[in-house]
C-alpha positions in Angstrom: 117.0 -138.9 45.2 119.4 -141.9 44.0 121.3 -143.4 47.2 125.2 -142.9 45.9 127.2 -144.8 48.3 130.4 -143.2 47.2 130.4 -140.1 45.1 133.7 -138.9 43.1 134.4 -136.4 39.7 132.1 -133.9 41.5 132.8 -131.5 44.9 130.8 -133.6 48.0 128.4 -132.6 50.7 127.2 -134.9 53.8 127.2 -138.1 53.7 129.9 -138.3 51.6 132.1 -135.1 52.7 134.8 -136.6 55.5 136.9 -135.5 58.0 137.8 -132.0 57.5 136.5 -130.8 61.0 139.9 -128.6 62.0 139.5 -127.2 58.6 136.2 -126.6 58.5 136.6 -124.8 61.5 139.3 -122.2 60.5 137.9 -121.5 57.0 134.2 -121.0 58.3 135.7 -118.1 61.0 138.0 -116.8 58.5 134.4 -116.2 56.1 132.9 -114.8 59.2 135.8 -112.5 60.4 136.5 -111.6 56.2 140.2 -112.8 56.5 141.3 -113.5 52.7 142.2 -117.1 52.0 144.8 -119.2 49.4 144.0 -122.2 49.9 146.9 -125.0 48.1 146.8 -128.6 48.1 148.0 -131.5 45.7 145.0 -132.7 43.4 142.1 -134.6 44.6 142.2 -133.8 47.8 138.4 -132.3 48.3 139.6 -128.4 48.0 136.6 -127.6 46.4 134.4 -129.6 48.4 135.9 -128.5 51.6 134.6 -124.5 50.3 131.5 -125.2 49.5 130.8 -127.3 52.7 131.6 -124.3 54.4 129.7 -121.5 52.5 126.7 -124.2 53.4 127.8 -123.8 57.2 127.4 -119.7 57.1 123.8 -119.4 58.9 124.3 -115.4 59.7 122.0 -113.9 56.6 124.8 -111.1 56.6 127.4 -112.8 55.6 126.3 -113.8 51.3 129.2 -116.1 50.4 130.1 -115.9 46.5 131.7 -118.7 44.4 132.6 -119.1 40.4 135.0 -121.0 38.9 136.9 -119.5 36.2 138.3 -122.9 35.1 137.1 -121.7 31.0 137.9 -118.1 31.5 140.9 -117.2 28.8 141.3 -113.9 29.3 140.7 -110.6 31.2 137.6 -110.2 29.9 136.3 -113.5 30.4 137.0 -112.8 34.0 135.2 -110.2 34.3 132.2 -111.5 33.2 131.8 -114.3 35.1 133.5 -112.4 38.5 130.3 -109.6 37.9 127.6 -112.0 36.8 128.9 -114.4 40.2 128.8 -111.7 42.4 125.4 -110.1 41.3 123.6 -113.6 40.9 124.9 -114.7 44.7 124.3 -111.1 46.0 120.9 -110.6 44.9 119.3 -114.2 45.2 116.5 -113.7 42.5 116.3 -112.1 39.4 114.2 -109.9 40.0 116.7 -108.5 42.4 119.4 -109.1 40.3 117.8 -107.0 37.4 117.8 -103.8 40.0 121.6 -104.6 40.9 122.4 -104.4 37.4 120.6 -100.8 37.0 122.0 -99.5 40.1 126.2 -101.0 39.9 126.4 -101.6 36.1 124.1 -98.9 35.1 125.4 -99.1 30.8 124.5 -102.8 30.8 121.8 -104.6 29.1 121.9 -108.4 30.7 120.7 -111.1 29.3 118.9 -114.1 31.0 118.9 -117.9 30.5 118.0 -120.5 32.6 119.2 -124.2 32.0 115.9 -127.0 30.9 115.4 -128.4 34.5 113.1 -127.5 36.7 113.7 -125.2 39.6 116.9 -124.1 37.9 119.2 -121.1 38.6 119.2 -118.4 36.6 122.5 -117.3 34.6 123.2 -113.9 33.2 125.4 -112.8 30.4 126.7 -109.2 30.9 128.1 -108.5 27.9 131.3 -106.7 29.7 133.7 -105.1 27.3 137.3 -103.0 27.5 134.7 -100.2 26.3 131.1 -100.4 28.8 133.1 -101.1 31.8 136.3 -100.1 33.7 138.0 -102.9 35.5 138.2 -101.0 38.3 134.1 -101.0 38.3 133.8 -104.5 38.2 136.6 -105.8 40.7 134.7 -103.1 43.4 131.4 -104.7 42.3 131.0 -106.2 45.7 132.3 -104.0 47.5 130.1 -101.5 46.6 126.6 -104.1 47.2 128.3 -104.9 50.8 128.2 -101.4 51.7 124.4 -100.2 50.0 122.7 -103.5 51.4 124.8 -103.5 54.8 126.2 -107.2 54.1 129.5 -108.4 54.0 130.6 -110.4 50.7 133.1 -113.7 50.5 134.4 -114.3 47.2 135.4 -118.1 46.3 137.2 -118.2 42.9 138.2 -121.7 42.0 141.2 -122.6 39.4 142.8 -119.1 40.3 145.8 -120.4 39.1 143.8 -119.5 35.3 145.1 -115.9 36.1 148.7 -116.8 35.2 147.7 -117.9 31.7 146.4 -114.1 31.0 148.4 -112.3 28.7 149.8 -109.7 30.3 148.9 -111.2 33.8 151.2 -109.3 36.0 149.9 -106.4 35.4 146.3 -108.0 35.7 147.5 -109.5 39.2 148.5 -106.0 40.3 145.1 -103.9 39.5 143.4 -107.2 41.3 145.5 -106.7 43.9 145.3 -102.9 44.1 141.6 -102.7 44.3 141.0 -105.7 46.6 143.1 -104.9 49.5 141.8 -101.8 49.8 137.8 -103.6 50.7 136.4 -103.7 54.1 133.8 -105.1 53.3 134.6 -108.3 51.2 136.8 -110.7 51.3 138.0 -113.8 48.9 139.1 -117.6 49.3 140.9 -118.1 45.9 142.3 -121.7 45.3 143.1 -124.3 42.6 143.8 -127.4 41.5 147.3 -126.7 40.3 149.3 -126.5 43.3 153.3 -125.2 41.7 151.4 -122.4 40.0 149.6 -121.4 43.0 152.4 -121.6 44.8 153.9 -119.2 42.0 151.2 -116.6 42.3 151.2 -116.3 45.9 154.7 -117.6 47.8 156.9 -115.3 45.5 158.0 -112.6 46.5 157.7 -110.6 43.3 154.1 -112.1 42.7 151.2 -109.3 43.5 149.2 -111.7 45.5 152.5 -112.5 47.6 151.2 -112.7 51.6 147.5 -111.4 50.6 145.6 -113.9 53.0 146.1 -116.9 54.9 147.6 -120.0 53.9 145.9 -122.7 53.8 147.7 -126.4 52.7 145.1 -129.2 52.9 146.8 -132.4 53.5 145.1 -135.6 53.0 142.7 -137.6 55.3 143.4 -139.3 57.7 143.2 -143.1 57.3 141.1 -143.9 60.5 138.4 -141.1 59.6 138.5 -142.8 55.7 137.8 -146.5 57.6 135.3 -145.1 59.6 133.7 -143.9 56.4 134.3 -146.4 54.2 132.9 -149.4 56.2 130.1 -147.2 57.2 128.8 -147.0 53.6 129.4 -150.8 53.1 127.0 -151.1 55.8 124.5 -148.9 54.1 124.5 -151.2 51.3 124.4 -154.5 53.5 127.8 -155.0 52.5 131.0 -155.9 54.9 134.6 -154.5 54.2 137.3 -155.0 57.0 139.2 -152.1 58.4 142.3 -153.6 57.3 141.1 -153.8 53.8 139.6 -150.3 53.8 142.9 -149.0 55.1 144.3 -150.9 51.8 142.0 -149.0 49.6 143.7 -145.8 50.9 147.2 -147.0 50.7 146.7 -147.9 47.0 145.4 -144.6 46.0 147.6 -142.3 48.2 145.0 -141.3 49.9 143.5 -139.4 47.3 139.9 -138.3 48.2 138.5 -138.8 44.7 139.9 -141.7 44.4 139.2 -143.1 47.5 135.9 -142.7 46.8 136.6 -144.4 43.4 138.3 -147.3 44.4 135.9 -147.9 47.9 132.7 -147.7 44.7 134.7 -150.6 42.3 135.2 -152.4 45.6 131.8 -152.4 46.5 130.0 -153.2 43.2 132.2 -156.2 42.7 131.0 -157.2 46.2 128.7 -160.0 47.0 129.0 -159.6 50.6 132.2 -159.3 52.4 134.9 -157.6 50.4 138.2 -159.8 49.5 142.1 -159.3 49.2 140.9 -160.4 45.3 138.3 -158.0 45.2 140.0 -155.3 46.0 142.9 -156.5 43.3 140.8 -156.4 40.8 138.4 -153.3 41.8 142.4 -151.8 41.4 142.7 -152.7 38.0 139.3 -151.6 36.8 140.6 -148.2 38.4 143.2 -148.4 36.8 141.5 -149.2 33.1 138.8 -146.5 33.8 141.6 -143.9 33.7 144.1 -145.2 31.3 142.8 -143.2 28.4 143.5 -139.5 30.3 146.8 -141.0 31.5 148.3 -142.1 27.8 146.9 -139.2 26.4 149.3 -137.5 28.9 152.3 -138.8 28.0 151.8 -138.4 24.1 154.5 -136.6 23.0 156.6 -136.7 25.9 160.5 -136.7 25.1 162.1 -140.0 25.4 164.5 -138.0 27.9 161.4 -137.2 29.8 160.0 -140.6 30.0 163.5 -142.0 31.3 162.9 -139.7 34.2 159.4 -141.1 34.8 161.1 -144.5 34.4 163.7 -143.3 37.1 160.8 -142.1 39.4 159.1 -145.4 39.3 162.2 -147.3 39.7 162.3 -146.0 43.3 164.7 -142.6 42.3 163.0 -139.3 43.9 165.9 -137.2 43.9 170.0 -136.9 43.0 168.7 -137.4 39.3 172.5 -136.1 37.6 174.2 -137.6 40.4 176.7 -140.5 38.3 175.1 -143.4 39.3 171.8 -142.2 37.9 172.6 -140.8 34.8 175.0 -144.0 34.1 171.5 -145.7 34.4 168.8 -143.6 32.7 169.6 -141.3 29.8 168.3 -138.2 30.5 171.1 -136.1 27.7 173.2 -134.0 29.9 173.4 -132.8 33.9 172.2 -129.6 32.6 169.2 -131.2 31.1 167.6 -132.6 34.3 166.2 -129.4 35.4 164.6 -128.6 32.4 163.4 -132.0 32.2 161.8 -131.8 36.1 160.1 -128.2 35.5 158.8 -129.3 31.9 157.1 -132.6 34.1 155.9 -130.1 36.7 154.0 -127.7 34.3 152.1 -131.3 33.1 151.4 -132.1 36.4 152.6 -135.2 35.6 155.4 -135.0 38.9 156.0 -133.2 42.1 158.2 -132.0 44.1 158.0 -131.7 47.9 160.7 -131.9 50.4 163.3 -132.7 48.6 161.4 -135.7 47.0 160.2 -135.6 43.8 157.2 -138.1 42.6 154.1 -139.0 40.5 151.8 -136.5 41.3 148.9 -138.7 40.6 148.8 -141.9 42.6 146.9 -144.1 40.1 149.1 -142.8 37.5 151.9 -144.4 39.3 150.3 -147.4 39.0 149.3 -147.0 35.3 153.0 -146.4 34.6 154.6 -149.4 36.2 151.9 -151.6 34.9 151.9 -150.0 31.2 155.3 -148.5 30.5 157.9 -151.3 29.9 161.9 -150.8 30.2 
């Protein structure tokens, strides 16, 4: 296997999963005592790295942890099929198995089987799950009903929940989700995403379906002394040196970011003869900041020049009071009454954030892309 000394763009396991041990902790007995969990974070901070380090920490062969990602799913439908085709493929193990499951819970369908070109691969299998074949109520008590005939108990991980919301007609989705799940003994879910003011939307509003179904979970980021630890660690690995100080730096820069921590620590450490350098890590910063300057102009394109005075604002040092006079005498952002819409347009892009009062660039290197990029 290829010795990655830093892994990012992907979920981590050991070596490269850090810190997390109170989490770890609380999410593993919450899968083992089926307590439902949200769990919300800002981006990059591991969330789906931190689930599937724990569904690899469930030994008791009772207990068959589930997880799909319905990042591509557009519709109802879509959900469907890939929430029955999850749950059978996890449930059953092989497909042998997973051919009887089908017979006996989804007795009108025909599956079909691929497997990907490598070797040893898992097995995939498209349903075929239509408005017509199979009730919705069938397939949201699909585990349920394989808990209770093969005596197991069933955790469901759905990753980018926050896809619900775009469903047309999603409330009423929400509710029949809602109405069958809380009503299982034997199952229960971990649902989470990567876009934290819409999960906070589906499942902090009152008026939401999901409001107070499980446990909240907000991840916050890691600390800097377990990053060092790790960082200078891996250096060794590679016969390499890094200070503390300048590991702590590599944090700093990146907000602490777990993805791109691990970025910045890789560009660090490739540009690194032997010990790391104040210069080194300068310009490791700027390669960071190159390697994602496509995906952050694309963002902006099309953005209102109201809008981007706002982001001007925000990088100026301005995080909140944005109608107050003195702002608004500096920035043009139209009228008072257009700042809100301004603010919740930038929050549906995930471009900014809002927490406690203070409102910044959600994406830390982004921040630095701006002020280095975007002139007055």
């Amino acid at each position: 296997m290829i010795n990655k000394p830093f892994l990012f763009g992907t979920s981590v396991d050991e070596p490269h999963f850090t810190d997390r041990v109170t989490e770890t902790r609380r999410l593993k007995l919450n899968f083992e005592h089926g307590v439902n969990t949200i769990i919300i974070s800002p981006r990059r901070m591991g969330k789906t790295s931190l689930v599937k380090h724990v569904q690899r920490q469930i030994s008791d062969p009772r207990i068959i942890v589930v997880f799909m990602d319905m990042y591509d799913c557009r519709n109802e439908t879509d959900f469907y099929n890939r929430f029955a085709s999850s749950v059978i493929r996890s449930t059953a193990g092989r497909l042998d198995r997973a051919m009887e499951y089908v017979k006996e819970f989804l007795v009108r369908l025909t599956p079909k089987v691929s497997f990907s070109p490598e070797a040893n691969s898992e097995f995939s299998l498209s349903l075929g799950i239509t408005p017509t074949n199979v009730t919705p109520e069938e397939v949201l008590n699909l585990p349920e009903r394989i808990a209770l005939s093969k005596d197991i108990h069933v955790v469901v991980c759905i990753d980018e929940f926050q896809q619900i919301g775009a469903f047309s007609d999603s409330v009423t989705i929400q509710k029949r989700m809602r109405g069958v799940w809380q009503h299982q003994h034997n199952v229960s879910y971990c649902l989470f995403g990567s876009k934290r003011h819409l999960m906070t939307r589906l499942f902090q509003s009152l008026s939401m379906p999901f409001y107070h179904f499980g446990e909240m979970m907000f991840l916050q980021p890691i600390p800097v002394e377990d990053w060092v630890d790790y960082i200078t660690t891996r250096f060794q690995s590679e016969g390499k040196s890094i200070s503390p100080q300048l590991a702590s730096r590599i944090c700093a820069t990146v907000g602490n970011q777990s993805s791109y921590v691990q970025q910045l620590s890789w560009n660090v450490l490739v540009n690194t003869e032997s010990d790391a350098t104040e210069q080194i890590l300068e310009f490791a910063t700027d390669e960071l900041i190159i390697q994602c300057s496509a995906l952050f102009a694309q963002q902006i394109e099309g953005l209102s020049a109201y809008q981007m005075n706002l982001l001007r604002a925000i990088r100026d040092g301005h995080h909140h009071s944005f109608s107050s006079r003195e702002i608004m005498a500096e920035y043009d952002f139209g009228t008072k009454s257009n700042v809100n819409r301004i603010l919740n347009t930038l929050i549906e892009k995930e471009i900014i954030d809002t927490n406690d009062g203070k409102t910044d660039f959600s994406d830390a290197v982004f921040r630095l892309w701006f002020r280095k990029n975007i002139s007055q």
